[in-house]
VOGU-3710 file (C-alpha; in Angstrom, 3 decimals, decimal comma):
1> xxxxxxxxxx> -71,385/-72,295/-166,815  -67,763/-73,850/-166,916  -69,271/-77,617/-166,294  -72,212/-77,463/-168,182  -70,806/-76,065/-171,131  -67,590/-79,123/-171,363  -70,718/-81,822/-170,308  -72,329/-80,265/-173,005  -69,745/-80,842/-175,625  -68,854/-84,570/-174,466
11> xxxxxxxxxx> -72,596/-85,341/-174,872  -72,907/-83,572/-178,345  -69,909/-85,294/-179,745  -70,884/-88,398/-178,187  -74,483/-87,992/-180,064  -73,102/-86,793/-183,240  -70,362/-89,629/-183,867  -73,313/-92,533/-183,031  -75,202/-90,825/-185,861  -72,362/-90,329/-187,794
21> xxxxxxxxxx> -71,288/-93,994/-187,675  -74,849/-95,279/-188,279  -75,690/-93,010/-191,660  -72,781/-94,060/-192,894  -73,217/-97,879/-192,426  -76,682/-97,720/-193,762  -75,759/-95,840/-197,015  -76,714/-97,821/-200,292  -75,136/-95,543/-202,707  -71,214/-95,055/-202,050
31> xxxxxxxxxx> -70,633/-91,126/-202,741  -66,949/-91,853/-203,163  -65,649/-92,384/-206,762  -63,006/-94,352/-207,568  -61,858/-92,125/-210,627  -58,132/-91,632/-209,492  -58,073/-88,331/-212,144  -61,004/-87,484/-209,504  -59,755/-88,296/-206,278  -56,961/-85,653/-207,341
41> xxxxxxxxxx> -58,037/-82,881/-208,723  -61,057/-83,415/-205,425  -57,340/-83,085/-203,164  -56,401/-80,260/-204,720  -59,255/-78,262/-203,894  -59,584/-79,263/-200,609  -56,264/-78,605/-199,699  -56,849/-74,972/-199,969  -60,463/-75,041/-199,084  -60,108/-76,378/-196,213
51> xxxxxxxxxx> -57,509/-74,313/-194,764  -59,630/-71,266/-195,664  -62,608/-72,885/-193,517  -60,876/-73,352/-190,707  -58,960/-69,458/-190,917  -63,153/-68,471/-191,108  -64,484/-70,248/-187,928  -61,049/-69,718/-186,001  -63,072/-66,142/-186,153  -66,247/-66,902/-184,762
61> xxxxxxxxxx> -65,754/-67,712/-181,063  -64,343/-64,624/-179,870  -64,728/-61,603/-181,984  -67,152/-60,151/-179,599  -64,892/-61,287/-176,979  -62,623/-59,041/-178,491  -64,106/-56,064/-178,266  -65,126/-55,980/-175,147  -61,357/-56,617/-174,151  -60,392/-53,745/-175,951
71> xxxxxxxxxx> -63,356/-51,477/-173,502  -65,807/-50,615/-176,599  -69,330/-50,501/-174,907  -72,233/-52,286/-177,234  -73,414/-49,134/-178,889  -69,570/-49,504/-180,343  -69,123/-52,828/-180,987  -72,814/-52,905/-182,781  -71,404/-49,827/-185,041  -68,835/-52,214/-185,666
81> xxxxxxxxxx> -71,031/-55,557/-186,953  -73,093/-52,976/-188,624  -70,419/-52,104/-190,979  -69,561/-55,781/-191,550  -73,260/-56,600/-192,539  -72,936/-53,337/-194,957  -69,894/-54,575/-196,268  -71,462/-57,671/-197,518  -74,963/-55,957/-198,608  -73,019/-53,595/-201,382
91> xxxxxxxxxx> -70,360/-56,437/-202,219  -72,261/-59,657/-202,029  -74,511/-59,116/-204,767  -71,985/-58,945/-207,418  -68,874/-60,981/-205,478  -69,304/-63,884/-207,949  -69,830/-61,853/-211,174  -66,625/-59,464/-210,256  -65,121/-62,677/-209,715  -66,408/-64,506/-212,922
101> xxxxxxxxxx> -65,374/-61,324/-214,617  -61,739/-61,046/-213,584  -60,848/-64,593/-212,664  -61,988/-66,756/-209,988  -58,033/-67,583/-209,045  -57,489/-64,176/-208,967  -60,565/-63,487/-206,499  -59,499/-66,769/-204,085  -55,484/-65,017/-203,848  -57,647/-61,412/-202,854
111> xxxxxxxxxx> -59,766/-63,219/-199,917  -56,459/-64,924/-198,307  -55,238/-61,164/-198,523  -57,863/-59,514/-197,735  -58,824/-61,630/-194,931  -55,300/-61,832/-193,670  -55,459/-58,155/-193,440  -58,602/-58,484/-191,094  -57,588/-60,592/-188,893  -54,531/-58,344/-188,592
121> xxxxxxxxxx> -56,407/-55,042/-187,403  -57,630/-57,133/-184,737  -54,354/-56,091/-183,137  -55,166/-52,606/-182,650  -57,050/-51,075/-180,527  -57,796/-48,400/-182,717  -61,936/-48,231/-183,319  -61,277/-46,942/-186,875  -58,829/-49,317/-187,754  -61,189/-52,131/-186,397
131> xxxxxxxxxx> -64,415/-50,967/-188,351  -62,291/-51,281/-191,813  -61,369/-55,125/-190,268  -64,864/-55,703/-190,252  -65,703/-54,066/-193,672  -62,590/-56,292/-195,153  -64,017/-59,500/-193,330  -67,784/-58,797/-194,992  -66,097/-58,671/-198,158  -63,714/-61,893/-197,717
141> xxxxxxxxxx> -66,130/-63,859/-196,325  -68,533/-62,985/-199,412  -65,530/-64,060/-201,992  -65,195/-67,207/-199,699  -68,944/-68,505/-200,587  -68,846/-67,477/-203,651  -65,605/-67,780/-206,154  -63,993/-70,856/-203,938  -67,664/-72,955/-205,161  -67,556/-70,816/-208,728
151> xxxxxxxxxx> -63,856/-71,684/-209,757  -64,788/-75,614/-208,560  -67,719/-76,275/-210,624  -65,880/-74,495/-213,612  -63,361/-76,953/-213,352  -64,943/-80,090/-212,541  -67,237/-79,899/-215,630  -65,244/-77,767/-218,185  -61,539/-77,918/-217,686  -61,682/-81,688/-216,442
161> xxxxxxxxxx> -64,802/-82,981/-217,997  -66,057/-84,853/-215,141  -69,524/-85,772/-214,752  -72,248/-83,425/-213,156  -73,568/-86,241/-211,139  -70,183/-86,259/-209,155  -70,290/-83,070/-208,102  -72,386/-83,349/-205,066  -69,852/-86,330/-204,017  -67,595/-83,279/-203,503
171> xxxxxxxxxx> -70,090/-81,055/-201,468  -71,319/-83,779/-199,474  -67,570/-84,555/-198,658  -66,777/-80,762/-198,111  -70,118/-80,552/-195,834  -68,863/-83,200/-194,052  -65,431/-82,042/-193,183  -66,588/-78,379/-192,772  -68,918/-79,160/-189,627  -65,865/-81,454/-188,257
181> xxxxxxxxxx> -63,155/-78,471/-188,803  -65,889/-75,831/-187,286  -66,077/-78,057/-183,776  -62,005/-78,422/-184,251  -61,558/-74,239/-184,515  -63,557/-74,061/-181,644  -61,100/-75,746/-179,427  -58,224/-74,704/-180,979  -59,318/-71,198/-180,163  -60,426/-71,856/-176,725
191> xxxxxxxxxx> -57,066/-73,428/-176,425  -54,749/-70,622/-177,396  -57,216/-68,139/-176,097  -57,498/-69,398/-172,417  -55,987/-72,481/-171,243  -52,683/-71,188/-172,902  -53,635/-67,789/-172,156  -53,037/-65,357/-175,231  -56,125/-63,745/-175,188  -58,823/-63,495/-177,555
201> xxxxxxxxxx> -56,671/-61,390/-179,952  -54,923/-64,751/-180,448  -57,475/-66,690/-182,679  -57,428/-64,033/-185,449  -53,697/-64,221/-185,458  -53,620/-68,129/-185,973  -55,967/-67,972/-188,768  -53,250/-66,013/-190,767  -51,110/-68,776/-191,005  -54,160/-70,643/-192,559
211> xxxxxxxxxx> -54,617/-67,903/-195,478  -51,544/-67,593/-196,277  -50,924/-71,834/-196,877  -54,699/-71,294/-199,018  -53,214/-68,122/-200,595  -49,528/-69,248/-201,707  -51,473/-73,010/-202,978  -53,662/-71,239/-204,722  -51,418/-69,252/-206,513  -49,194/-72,415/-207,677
221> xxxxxxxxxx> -51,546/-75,196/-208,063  -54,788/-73,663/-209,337  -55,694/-72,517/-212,663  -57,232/-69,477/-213,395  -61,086/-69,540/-214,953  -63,490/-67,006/-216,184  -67,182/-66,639/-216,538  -66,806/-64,260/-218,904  -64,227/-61,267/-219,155  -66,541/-59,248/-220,693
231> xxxxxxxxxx> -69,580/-60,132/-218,057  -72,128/-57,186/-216,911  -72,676/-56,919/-213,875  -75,891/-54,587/-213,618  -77,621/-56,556/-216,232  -77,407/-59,813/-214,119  -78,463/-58,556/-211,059  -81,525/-57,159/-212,597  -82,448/-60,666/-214,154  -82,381/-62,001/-210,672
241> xxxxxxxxxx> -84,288/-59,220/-209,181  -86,734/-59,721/-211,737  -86,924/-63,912/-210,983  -87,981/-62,747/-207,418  -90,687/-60,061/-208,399  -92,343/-62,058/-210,307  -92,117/-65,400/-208,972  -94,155/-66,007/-205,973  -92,689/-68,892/-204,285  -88,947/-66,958/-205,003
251> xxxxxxxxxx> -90,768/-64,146/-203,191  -91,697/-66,385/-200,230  -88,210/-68,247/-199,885  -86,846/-64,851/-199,890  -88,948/-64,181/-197,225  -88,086/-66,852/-194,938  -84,491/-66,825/-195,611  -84,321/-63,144/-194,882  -86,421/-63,153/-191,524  -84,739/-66,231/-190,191
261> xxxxxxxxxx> -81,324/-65,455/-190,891  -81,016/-62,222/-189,895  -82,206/-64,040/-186,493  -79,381/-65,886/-186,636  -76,694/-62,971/-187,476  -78,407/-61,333/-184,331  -78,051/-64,267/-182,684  -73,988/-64,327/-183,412  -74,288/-61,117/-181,768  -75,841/-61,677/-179,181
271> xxxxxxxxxx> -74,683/-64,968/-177,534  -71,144/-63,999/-176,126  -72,590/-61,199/-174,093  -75,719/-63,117/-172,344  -73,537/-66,322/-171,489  -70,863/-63,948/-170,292  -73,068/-62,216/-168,020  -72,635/-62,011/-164,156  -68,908/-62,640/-164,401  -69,296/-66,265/-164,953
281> xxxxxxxxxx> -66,851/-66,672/-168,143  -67,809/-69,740/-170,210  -65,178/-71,239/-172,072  -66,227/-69,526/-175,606  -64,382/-71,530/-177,991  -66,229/-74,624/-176,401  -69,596/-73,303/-176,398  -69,233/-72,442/-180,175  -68,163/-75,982/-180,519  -71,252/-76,769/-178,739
291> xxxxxxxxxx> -72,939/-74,918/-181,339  -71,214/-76,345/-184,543  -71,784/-80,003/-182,809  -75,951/-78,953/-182,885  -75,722/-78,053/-186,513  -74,207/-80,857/-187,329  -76,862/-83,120/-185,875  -79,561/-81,198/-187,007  -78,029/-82,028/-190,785  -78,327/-85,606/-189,300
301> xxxxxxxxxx> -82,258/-85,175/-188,518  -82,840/-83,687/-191,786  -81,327/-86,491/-193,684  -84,050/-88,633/-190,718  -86,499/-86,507/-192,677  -85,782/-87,093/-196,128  -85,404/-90,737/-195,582  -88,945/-91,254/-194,232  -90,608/-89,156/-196,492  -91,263/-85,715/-194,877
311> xxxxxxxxxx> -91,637/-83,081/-197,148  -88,612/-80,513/-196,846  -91,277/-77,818/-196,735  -92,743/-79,446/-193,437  -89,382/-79,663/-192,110  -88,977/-75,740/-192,549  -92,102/-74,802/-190,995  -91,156/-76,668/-187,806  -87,767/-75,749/-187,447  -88,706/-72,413/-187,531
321> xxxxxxxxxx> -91,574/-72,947/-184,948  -89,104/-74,063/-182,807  -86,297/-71,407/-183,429  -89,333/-68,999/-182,392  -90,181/-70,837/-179,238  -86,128/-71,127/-178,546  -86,054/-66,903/-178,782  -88,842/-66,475/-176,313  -87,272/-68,888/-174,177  -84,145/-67,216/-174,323
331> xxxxxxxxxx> -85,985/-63,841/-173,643  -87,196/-65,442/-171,195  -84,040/-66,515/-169,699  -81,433/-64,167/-170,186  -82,056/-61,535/-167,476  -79,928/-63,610/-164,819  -79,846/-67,232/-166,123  -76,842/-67,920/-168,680  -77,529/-71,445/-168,214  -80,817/-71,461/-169,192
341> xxxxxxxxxx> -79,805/-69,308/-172,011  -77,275/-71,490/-173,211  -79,654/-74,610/-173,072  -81,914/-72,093/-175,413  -79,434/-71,738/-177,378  -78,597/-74,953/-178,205  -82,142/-75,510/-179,358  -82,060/-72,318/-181,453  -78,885/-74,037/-183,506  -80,312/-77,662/-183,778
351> xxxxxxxxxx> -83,208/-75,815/-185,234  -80,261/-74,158/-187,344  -78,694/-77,327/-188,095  -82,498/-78,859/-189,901  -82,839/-75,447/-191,462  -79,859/-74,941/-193,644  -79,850/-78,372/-195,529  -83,741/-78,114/-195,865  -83,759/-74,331/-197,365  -81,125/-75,659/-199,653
361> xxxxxxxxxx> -83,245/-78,351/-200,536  -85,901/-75,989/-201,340  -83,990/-73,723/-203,200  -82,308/-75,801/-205,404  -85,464/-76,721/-206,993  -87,564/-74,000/-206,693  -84,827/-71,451/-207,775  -83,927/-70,927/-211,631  -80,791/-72,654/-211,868  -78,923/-69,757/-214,048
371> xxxxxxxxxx> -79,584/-67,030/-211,686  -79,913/-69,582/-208,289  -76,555/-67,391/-207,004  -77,775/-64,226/-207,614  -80,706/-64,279/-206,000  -79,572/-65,568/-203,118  -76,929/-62,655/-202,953  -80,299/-60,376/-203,024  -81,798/-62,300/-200,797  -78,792/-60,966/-198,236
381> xxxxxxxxxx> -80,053/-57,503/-198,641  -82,767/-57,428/-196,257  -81,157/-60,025/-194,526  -77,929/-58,031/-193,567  -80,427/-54,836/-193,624  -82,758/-56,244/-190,585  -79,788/-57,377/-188,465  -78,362/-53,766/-188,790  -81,121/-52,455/-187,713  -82,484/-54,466/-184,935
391> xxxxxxxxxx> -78,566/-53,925/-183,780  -78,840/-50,327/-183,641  -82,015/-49,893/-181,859  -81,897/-52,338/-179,834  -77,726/-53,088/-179,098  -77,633/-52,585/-175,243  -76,782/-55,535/-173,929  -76,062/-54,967/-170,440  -79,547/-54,527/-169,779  -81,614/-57,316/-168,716
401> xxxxxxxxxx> -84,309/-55,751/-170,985  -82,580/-54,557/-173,691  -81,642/-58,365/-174,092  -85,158/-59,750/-173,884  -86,215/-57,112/-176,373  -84,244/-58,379/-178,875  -84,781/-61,910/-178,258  -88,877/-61,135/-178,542  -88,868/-58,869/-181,936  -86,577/-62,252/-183,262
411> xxxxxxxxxx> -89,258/-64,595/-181,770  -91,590/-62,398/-183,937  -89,925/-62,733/-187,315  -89,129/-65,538/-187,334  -92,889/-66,192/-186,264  -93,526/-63,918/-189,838  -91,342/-66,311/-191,475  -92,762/-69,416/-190,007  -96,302/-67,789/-191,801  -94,391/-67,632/-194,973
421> xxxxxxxxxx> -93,084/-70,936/-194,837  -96,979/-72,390/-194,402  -97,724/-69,735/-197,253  -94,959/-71,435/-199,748  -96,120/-75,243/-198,718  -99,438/-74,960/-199,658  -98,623/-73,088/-203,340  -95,917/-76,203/-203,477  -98,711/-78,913/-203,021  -99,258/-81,044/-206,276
431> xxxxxxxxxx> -95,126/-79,821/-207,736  -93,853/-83,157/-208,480  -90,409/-81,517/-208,590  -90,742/-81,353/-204,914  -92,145/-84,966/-204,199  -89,426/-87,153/-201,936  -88,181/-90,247/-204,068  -87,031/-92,590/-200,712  -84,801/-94,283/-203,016  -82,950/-90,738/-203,793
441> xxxxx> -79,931/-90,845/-201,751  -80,038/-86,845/-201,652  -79,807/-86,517/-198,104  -76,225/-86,905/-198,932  -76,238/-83,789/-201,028
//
């Protein structure tokens, strides 16, 4: 597991940088702008964004990891994601108003808090004290994708006036930089965590140094915005809910979304346990660099896609296809076979990696623009609600079966989803607001 997991990552890199290098020499339309007033205020946001990103995925390799350490048994440690998935079901659907409401600046200071205050329960061993970590992180990590992207927009187009058209220059950049920092956490957290030896406590306790430089940079470089001091919060949430009722292709993207990524939070679960199986300790921080490196090169097929013409709908279909195929594989696999598992699993996140651009794609013009945000935050509902769930039932992992079980009923929704994906292409056909312009450079979006 130790070799294939390192030849793994050389080849990965190796394959994302040739495809890095070549997109970027064949790029007609230069995303950067030469506005110095720009350039600044696009520093000054990504001095404290960034920071925050890589305090986030310093998290991910080894939070299972953790647990185990500490002796919980999966029945435990599922109670314990459980509450995190809660956390972000009742506080994700109104994160961005709450922040809109009382200040955007304020809400970015509360996540470096908050989210410092996670990662330090992760010292105790104390199971109480470690579910109210994970309720904390669920409600960080919905302020992080919401008021960091809220207080942005706000003021690139009202305090500084700059033009909407340069705003995806900024999320293409941040894109960009996010999947480089997520391969970059993964080795700094194998690093600290086993070739210097710390243990896996150690990652949570370097991304605190992280929040705090977002936390005190926010606090004395930033401005504070608003959406609206006097916003509601019930009446907004309604509007949305109402958007997806009645709207059949909202209905059908919240389908998919919901099905396939509460696969995926499953799949978070689930992956430290089966490659960890039989004693053979993978390096973790390198697999989940693995896994960042297939995500990024699936966002390099997609922009393949978009290039030549293939509808984004298409592109859905068959990434969740293969996602399905990668689950029963990995059912499949993971009674005694890590390595086969892990070779599933890369599949599963290059599948990930076409997904996520080509959903957004989708939703940004198939969503109403005014409430796009909150109907994505109800789309997490039964997102966050099926991964509890399928968690509880089904969270033994030290049985070969209870393993493939969960790994099938995935395989199954996401084969749902894959239906609903067909479902929402064929009521698409004929939307010109869907039709691929090859001379768009939005594969840089």
């Amino acid at each position: 597991m130790l070799i294939i997991a390192y030849i793994s990552f050389v080849v990965l890199s190796g394959i994302c940088a040739v495809f890095h290098f070549k997109c970027k020499s064949g790029q007609s339309v230069e995303m950067a702008i030469a506005n110095p007033n720009f350039v600044a205020f696009q520093k000054s946001y990504f001095k404290v964004y960034f920071p925050a990103l890589m305090a986030e995925w310093l998290q991910g390799p080894y939070l299972y990891k953790l647990y185990s350490h500490y002796g919980f048994i999966d029945t435990q440690i599922a109670i314990i994601y459980v509450c995190g998935f809660a956390s972000s079901v009742v506080f994700g659907t109104s994160a961005g108003y709450l922040a809109s409401a009382f200040g955007r600046k304020k809400a970015c200071v509360v996540f470096t808090l908050l989210y410092s205050l996670c990662c330090l329960t992760k010292l105790s061993r104390n199971y109480g004290i470690l579910i109210c970590g994970r309720v904390l992180g669920g409600i960080s990590t919905s302020l992080l994708f919401t008021a960091f992207d809220a207080w942005y927009l706000y003021e690139h187009t009202q305090t500084h006036s700059f033009p909407n058209e340069w705003v995806p220059a900024t999320f293409a950049k941040a894109t960009l930089y996010n999947s480089v920092i997520s391969v970059a956490a993964g080795i700094l957290a194998n690093t600290i965590a086993e070739w210097i030896g710390f243990g896996p406590v150690a990652p949570f306790v370097l991304a605190i140094p992280f929040l705090i430089t977002a936390g005190v940079l926010i606090q004395f470089t930033w401005d504070e915005n608003y959406g609206g001091k006097q916003m509601k919060v019930i009446q907004p949430c309604m509007e949305s809910l109402r958007h997806i009722v009645t709207n059949k292709r909202v209905m059908l993207i919240g389908v998919v979304t919901s099905l396939f990524e509460s696969a995926m939070y499953i799949f978070v679960f689930l992956w430290t346990p089966v490659l960890d199986r039989a004693h053979h300790f993978p390096p973790l921080g390198i697999v989940f660099s693995c896994f960042m490196l297939c995500v990024t090169l699936g966002s390099f097929f997609f922009n393949f896609t978009i290039k030549n013409g293939i509808s984004p709908s298409k592109v859905v279909i068959l990434t969740v296809i293969v996602a399905s195929l990668a689950n029963i594989g990995a059912s499949l696999a993971s009674a005694n076979h890590p390595r086969s598992s892990f070779m599933m699993f890369i599949i599963l996140e290059l599948a990930c990696g076409v997904y996520f651009p080509a959903m957004g794609w989708l939703r940004q013009r198939i969503l109403p623009e005014a409430h796009h945000a909150g109907i994505i935050n109800w789309f997490r509902v039964p997102l966050n609600a099926i991964a509890a769930v399928v968690l509880m039932v089904l969270h033994d992992t030290h049985s070969s079966h209870g393993i493939s079980a969960i790994f099938a009923l995935c395989s199954i929704l996401l084969a749902i989803a894959g239906i609903a994906a067909f479902h929402l292409f064929v009521l698409s056909k004929g939307d010109d607001n869907l039709k691929i312009v090859l001379d768009e450079e939005e594969a840089l979006q």
